[in-house]
N, C-alpha and C positions, 0 to 999 in steps of 0.2 A: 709589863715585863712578861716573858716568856713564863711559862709552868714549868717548874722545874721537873726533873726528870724522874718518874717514877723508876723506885730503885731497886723494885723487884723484879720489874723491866729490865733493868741493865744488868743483875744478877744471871739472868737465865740467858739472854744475850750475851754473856760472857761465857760462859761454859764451853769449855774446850778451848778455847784461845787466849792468848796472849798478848797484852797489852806493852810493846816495847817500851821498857824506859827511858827518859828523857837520854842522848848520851853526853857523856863527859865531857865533850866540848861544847856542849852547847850549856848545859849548867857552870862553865867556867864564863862563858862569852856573857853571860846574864850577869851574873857574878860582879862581871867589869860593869855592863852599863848599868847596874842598879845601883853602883858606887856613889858617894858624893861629887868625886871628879873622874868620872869613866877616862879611862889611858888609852885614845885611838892607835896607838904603834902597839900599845901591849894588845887590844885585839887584832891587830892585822899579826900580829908575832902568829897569836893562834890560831886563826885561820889558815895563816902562808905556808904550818908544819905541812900540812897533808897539800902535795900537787894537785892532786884533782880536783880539790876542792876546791882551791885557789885560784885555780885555770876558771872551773865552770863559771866563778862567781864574776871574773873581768869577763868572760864570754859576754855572761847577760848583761854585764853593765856597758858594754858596748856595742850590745843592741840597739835598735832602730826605737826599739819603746821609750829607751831613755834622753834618745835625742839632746847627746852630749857632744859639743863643739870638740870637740879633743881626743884622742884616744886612750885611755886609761892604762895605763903599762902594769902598775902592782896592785894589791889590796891597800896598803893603806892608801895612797891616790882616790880609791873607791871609796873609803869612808870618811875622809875628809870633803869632797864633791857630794856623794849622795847621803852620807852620817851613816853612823857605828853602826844605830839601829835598824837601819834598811839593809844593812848588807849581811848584817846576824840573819833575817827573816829569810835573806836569800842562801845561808849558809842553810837553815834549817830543813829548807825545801830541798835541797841538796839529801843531805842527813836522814830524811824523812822515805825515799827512796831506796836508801841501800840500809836501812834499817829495818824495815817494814818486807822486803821481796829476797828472795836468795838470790837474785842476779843472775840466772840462770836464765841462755835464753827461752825466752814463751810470748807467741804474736799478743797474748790476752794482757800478762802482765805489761810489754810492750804500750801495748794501746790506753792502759788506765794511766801510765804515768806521760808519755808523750799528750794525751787527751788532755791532762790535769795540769803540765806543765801550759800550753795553751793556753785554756780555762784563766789562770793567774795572772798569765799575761795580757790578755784578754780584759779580765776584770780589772785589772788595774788602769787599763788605758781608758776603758770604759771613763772611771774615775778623773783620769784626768781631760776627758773631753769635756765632760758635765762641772766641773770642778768643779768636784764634790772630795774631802779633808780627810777623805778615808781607805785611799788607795791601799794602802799597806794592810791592813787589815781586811779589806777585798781579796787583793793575793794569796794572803795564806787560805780564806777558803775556799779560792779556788784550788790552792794547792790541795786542800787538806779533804777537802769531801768525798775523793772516793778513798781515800785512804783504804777502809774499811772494806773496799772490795779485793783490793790485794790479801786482806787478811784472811775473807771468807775463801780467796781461791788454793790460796794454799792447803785449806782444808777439804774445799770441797772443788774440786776439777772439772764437776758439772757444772761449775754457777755460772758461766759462759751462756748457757742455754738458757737458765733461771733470770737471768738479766733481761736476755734479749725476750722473752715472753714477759720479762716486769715493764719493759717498754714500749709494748703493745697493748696493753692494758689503758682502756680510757676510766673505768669505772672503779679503777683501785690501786692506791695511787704504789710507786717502788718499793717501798721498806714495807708495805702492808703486805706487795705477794711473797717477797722476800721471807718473810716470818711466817708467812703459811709453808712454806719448803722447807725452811732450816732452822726455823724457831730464834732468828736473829735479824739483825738486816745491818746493812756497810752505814746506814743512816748514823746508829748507835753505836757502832764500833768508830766511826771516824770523831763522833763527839769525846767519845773515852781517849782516842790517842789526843786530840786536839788537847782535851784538858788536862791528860797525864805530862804533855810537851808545853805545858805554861802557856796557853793560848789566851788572848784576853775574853773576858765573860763573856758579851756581845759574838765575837767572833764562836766561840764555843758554844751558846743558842742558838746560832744561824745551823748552824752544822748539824746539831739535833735533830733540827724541824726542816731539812733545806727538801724534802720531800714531803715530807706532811705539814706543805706550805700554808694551809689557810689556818691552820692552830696559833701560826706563827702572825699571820696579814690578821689575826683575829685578837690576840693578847700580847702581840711583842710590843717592844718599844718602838717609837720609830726608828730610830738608827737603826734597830736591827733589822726591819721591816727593811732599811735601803740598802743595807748591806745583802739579805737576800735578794731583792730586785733583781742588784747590779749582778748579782752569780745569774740566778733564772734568764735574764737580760744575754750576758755571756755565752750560756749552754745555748738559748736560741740562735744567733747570730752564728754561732760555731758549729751547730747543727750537732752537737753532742749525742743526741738519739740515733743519730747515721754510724757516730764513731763507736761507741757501746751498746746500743741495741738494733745494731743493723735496722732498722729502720727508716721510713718516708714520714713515717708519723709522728710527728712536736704537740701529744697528748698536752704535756705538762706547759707546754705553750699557750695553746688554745684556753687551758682550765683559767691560767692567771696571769694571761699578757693585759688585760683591762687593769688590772690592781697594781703591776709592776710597773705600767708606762705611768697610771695614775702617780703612784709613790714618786717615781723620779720626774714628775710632771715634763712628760715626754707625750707625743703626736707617732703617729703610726710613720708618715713619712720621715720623722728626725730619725729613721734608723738607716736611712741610705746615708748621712750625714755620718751615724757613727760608723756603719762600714767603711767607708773612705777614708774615716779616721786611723781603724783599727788597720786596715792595708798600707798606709802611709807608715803603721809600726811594725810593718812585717806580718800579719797578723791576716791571713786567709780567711775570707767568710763568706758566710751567702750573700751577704747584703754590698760587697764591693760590684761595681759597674765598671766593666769595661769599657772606656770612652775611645774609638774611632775616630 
């Protein structure tokens, strides 16, 4: 198991910011599925209150990822076909967005939540190429891992720069140059919202360590060990260093693509196999081929 997280660490990393709390709908939505007999109309009741919400979540669920024979017309339709709990995960990622950003526009905040909505989709499909039993839990850290960078920008308007110089770095890894600038890093902010927003334990270690990945490849469990994989797996394929740290350079590629192909006993060439996959879901990457 992971090491848990020293909390004088998370003390001083917190300073000055704000840890948003879970909101009202989403402790009412748990509420239900933690019942003895979860009531799927009474969660779509509360999800269907707010339009936007409701729109985005039949958007995604009539996406090419879910490769559903049908078209989905309401929310409950969606959680009867995909269950309660998949579509709570997808309200959350919703929620976790306009909770976290003043929605003002900015190309930076922009790019962390389009990158990260990606990422989710991404990791999940990952999941289901490999069928591997933990898509959903995949998703949210793809959702959820830069959370913490939306946090640190509202504070700091430089960290744009501070990123793209943390992505450049071969010899030290994100969250370490991060805390040398700002005495924090999105690493430790995204584990604090993840675990303040009821995320489950595994998914909330990944998120910890998803940068000072070899603590993790070195004392996690497995599960969490393939739960980081499948992200690091993700961000490569996605070229995530192009989309956040303008960069050519997949530093974090190079350090630990032997350990992640090892963990998901993957071959160097199985990844045209899952590009093909992930573009059959909509899903743009380096590894799709054009075939002529």
């Amino acid at each position: 198991m992971a090491p848990p997280i020293d909390k004088t660490k998370v003390s001083l990393a917190l300073e000055g910011f704000n840890i948003p709390p879970r909101p009202e709908l989403l402790l009412a939505l748990q509420n239900e599925l933690d019942s003895s007999e979860p009531d799927v109309k009474r969660i779509s009741r509360l999800i269907s209150v707010d339009i936007a919400i409701s729109g985005f979540v039949l958007k995604v669920v009539n996406s090419p990822i879910y490769a559903l024979t049908r078209q989905i017309d309401n929310v409950q339709q969606a959680c009867l076909i995909l269950g309660a709990k998949r579509i709570v995960q997808l309200v959350r990622s919703i929620l976790l967005r306009y909770n976290i950003s003043d929605n003002k526009p900015d190309a930076f905040i922009n790019a962390i939540w389009d990158s990260s909505a990606k990422l989710a989709a991404a990791c999940m499909a990952i999941c289901q190429h490999l069928h591997l039993d933990f898509a959903d839990e995949a998703y949210s850290v793809g959702m959820f891992n830069n959370a913490g960078m939306a946090l640190i920008y509202c504070k700091h308007k430089n960290y744009p720069s501070i990123i793209e110089q943390a992505y450049t770095q071969e010899q030290i890894d994100i969250s370490a140059l991060e805390e040398s600038h700002l005495k924090t890093s999105h690493e430790l902010l995204s584990f604090m919202i993840a675990d303040s927003w009821g995320l489950s334990h595994d998914v909330c270690n990944v998120l910890a360590y998803h940068h000072s990945c070899q603590t993790l490849f070195n004392t996690g469990g497995f599960h969490e060990k393939q739960i980081l994989s499948v992200l690091k797996l993700a961000e490569h394929v996605l070229q995530l260093h192009k989309w956040l740290g303008n960069t050519d350079a997949d530093f974090e590629w190079k350090i630990y693509s032997e350990q992640v192909l090892d963990i998901l006993e993957l071959e160097v060439f199985h990844l045209i196999d899952i590009g093909e996959y992930l573009f059959q879901c909509g899903i743009e990457n380096q590894y799709h081929v054009e075939k002529h």
